[in-house]
C-alpha positions in Angstrom: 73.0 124.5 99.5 75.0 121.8 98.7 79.2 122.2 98.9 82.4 120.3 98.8 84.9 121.9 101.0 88.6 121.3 100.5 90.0 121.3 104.3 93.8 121.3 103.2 95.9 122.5 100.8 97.6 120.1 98.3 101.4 121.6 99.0 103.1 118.4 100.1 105.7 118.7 102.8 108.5 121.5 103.6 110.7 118.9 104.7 110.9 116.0 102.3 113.8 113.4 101.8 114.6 112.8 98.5 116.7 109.8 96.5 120.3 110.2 97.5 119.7 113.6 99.2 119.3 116.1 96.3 116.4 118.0 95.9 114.9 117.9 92.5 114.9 120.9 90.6 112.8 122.7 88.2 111.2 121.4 85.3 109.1 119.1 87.7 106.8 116.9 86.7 103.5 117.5 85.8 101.0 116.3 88.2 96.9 116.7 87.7 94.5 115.0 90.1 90.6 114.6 89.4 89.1 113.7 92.6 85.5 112.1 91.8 82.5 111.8 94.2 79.5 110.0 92.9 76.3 110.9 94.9 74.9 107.2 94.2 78.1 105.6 96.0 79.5 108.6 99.0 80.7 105.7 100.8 84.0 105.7 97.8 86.1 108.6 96.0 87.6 108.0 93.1 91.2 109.5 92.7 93.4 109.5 89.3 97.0 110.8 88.9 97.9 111.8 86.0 101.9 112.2 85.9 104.5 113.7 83.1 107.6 114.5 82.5 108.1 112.1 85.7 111.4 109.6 86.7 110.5 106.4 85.0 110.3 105.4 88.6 108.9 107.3 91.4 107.6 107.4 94.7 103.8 107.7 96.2 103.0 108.8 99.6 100.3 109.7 102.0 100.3 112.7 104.5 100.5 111.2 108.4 99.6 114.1 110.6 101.4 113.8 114.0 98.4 114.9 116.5 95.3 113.8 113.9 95.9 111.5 111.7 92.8 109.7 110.5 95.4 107.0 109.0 93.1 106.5 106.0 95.7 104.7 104.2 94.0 102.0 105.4 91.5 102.9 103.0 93.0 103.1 100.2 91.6 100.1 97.4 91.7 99.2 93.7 95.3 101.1 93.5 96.4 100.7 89.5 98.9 102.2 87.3 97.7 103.0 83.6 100.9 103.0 81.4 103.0 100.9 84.2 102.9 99.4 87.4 102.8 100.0 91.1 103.5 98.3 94.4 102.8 98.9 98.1 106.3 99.2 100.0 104.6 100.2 103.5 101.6 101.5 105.1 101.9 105.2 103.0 104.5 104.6 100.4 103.9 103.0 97.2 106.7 102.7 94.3 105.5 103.4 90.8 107.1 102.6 87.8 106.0 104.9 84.8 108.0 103.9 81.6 108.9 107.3 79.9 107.9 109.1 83.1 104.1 109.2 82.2 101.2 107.3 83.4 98.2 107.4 85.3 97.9 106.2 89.2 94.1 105.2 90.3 92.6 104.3 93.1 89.6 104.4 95.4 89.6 105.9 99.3 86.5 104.4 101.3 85.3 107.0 103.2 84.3 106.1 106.7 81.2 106.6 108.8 81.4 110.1 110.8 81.9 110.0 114.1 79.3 112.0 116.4 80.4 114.9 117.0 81.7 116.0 113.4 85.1 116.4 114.2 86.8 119.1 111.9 89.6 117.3 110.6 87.6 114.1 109.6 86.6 113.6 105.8 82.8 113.5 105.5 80.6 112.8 102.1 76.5 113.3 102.2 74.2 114.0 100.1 74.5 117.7 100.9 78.2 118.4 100.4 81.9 116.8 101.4 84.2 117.9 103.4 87.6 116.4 102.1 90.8 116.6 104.2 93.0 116.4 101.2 95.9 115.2 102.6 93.6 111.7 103.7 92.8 111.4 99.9 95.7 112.6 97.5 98.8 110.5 97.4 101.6 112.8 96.8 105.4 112.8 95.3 107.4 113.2 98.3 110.7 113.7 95.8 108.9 116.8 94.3 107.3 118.9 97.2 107.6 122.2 95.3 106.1 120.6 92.5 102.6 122.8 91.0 99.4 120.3 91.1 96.2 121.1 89.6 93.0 119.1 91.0 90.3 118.6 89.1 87.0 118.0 90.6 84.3 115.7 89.6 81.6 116.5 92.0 78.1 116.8 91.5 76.9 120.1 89.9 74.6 121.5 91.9 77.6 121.5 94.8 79.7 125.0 95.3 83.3 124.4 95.8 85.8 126.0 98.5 89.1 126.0 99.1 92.2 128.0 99.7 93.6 126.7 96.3 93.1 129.3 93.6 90.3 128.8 90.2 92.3 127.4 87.9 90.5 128.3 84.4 87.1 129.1 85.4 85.1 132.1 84.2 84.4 135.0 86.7 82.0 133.9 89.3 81.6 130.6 87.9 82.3 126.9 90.6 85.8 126.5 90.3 85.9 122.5 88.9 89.8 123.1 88.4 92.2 124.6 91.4 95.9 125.2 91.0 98.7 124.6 94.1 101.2 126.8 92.4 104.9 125.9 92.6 106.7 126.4 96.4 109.4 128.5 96.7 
């Protein structure tokens, strides 16, 4: 049986600074992922961010866990901005500039080799399945952390899917392609 499993959810921090201190309120922007594994190329996953409703100028980020970070932002290649522009201000923050708040962010993440033992928080892509530590893949809008996301997921068919995020649209019984982090409270 071949699977992708989803090792994290997509909720972005509890804690997250925002510009000038306020935290953003409701309507939030609309933020839809499609994370894409091609079984001819597992060494790569493709990644697009499709924003709305967004600042015309925004902020990117990747997760660093404090006991086991894999720091795969150094991983991250072939970042573009459909609609605008983006830059690199540090290590795990890019800035984005979407004129009238909508764009689309791409990018690739290189997945690297696994080390022996399989360690459990360590992506892993094969033939057979993925294992994908979300938070090592998905950039995320540190100024909207109770923001809804919905991930779409270009995987080979023949792979099941799990996850803690909830089918988003599928039939009863059917793979869930499309899961839903609901807004935080």
């Amino acid at each position: 049986m071949r699977a992708i499993v989803l090792c994290s959810v997509l909720a972005t921090p509890i804690v997250s600074a925002t510009v000038g201190g306020a935290r953003p309120a409701p309507p939030w922007p609309s933020i839809e992922y499609t994370l894409g594994i091609d079984p001819r190329h597992l060494d790569a996953v493709r990644v697009a961010v499709r924003i709305d409703n967004a600042p015309s100028t925004l902020r990117l980020a990747m997760k660093v866990h404090p006991e086991y970070d894999a720091r795969y932002w150094r991983y991250v290649d072939s970042f573009s901005v459909d609609g605008g522009s983006g830059v690199r201000e540090d290590s795990t923050l890019w800035c984005v500039t979407l004129p009238g708040g909508r764009g689309t962010v791409s990018y690739v993440v290189h997945v690297q080799p696994p080390d022996e033992p399989v360690r459990a928080w360590r992506p892993l892509v094969r033939p057979t399945g993925a294992m994908i530590n979300t938070p090592d893949f998905l950039l995320y809008l540190p100024d909207f952390p109770r923001a809804p996301v919905v991930l779409h997921l270009d995987v080979p068919r023949d792979w099941r899917v799990a996850s803690s995020l909830e089918a988003h649209g599928a039939a009863p019984n059917a793979v869930p392609r499309r899961l839903l982090a609901p807004p935080r409270r």
